[in-house]
N, C-alpha and C positions, 0 to 999 in steps of 0.2 A: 878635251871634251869627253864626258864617261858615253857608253854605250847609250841609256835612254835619253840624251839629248841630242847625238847624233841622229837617233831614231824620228825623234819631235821635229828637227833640224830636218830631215828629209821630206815626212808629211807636209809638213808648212811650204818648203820650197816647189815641193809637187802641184799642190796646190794652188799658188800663185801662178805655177809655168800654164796648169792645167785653164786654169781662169781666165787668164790675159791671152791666149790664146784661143780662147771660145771667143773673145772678146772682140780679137780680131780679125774672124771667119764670120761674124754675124753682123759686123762695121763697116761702113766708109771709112776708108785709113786715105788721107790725101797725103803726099812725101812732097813737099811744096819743095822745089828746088835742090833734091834729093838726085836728080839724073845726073848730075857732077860727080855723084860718088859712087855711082851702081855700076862701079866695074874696079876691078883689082889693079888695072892698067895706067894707073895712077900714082901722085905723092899723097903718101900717107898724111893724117892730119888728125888733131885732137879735139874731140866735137866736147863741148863744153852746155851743159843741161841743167836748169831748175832740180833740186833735191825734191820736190813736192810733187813732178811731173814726171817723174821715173818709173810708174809703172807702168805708162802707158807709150813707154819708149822702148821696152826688153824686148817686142820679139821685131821691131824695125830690120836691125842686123841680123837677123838668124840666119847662122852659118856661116858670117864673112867675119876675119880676121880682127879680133876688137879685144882690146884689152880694159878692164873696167877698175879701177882703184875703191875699193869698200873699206870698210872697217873691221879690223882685229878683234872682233867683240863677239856676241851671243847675235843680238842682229846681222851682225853682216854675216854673221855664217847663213840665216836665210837666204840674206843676197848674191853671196857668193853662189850658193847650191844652183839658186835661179838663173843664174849667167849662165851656171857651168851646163844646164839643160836645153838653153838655147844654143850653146855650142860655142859661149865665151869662154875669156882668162881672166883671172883677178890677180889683184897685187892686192896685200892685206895689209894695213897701215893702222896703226893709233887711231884716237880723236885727236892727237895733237900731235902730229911726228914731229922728232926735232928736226929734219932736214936731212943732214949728211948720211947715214946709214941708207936709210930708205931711198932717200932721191939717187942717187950710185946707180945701187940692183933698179930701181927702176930703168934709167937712161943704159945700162949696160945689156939689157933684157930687149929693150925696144930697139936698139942700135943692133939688136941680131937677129930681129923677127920681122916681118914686112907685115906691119897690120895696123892699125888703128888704137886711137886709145878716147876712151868716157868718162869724162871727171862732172861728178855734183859741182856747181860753179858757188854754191852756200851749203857741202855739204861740211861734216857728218851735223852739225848740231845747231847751224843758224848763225846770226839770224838770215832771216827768210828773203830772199833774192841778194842776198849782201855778198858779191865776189869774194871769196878767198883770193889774198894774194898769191897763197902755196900754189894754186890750181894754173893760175899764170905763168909764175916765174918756173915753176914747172915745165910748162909746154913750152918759154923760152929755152930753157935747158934741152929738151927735146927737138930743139931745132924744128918744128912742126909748126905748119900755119895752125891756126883755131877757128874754130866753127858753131858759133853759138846755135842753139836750139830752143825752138818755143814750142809748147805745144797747146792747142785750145780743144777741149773736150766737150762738145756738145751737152750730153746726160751723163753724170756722173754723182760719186758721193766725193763730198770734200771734208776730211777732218779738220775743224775749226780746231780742233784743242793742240792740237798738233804745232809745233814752231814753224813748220813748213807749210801747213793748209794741205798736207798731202791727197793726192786725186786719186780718186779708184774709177777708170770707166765702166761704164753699165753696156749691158750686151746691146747689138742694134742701135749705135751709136752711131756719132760720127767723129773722127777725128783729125785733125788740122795738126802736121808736124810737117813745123817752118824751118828748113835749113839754110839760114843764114850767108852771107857772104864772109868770105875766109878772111882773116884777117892775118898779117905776116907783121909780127913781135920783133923791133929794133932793137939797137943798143939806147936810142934816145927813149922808148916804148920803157926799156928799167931804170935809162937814168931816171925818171921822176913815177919809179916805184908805179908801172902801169896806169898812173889814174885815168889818163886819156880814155887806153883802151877800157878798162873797168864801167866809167862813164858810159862808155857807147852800148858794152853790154846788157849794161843797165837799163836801158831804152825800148828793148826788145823786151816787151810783156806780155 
């Protein structure tokens, strides 16, 4: 990336940190079932999120130990910059990784850091609520239970055009983020390629 998109690249993510943060200093932020995880004293787990509902999820974690998987791309550097100002880590991936390179450094990265990880459950590109298998067999590999998340946004704008519907909260809001009950990924959970679980996640709207 040359110098003036780095530059673009930092207003941009400034701005979002700047935004979602007024956002939610002037909000009802409700953490529905969220005191399960508000202590480090814990096993680490992979919270699993709507692509559409993620900007109203960045500063939930602020400060604790989270690692976030984005995209290798011109966007994800926005997204990246925004993690890294709430005091995330990213992993930078394709739209389509093939697996074995990337998933490795992943599992070898997280098997020596004691922190958290936040996977889009339809990301980078849809369709729209549709599980990635990767995001799964992923967190299988990670030996980590998974933790779906919902979130409901009182006043917001929603981009229709968008493949995701994505949400932007409006300030003096109020916000509803529903943390899921944990789910612990078998060997029967991959022999039939997660449908089960994928199913149940899918239920959560």
């Amino acid at each position: 990336m040359n110098i003036e998109k780095k530059f673009v690249s930092k207003i941009i993510s400034k701005t979002m940190y700047g935004y979602i943060s007024f956002v939610y200093k002037t909000s009802k932020i409700n953490k529905i079932g969220f005191d399960e995880f508000n202590s480090n004293n814990r096993e680490k787990v992979v919270f699993l999120f709507w692509h559409g509902d993620s900007f109203s999820l960045y500063p939930a974690f602020k400060n604790n130990p989270l690692y976030i998987i984005t995209t290798k791309d011109r966007r994800g550097d926005f997204i990246s910059d925004t993690c890294h100002s709430f005091g995330y880590k990213t992993f930078r991936l394709p739209d389509n990784p093939d697996g074995g390179t990337y998933i490795h450094k992943i599992v070898d990265t997280m098997n020596y850091n004691d922190a958290d990880m936040a996977i889009a459950l339809d990301g980078p590109l849809g369709p729209n609520h549709e599980p990635k298998y990767f995001t799964i067999a992923l967190s299988y590999l990670l030996k980590k239970n998974i933790v779906p998340i919902t979130i409901e946004v009182k006043n917001k704008i929603e981009i229709k055009k968008r493949w995701d519907n994505f949400k932007i909260p409006l300030p003096f809001t109020k916000i509803n983020i529903t943390f899921h009950s944990k789910i612990t990924l078998t060997k029967v959970d991959k022999k039939e390629k997660f449908k089960t679980v994928i199913e149940k996640i899918k239920s959560y709207k």
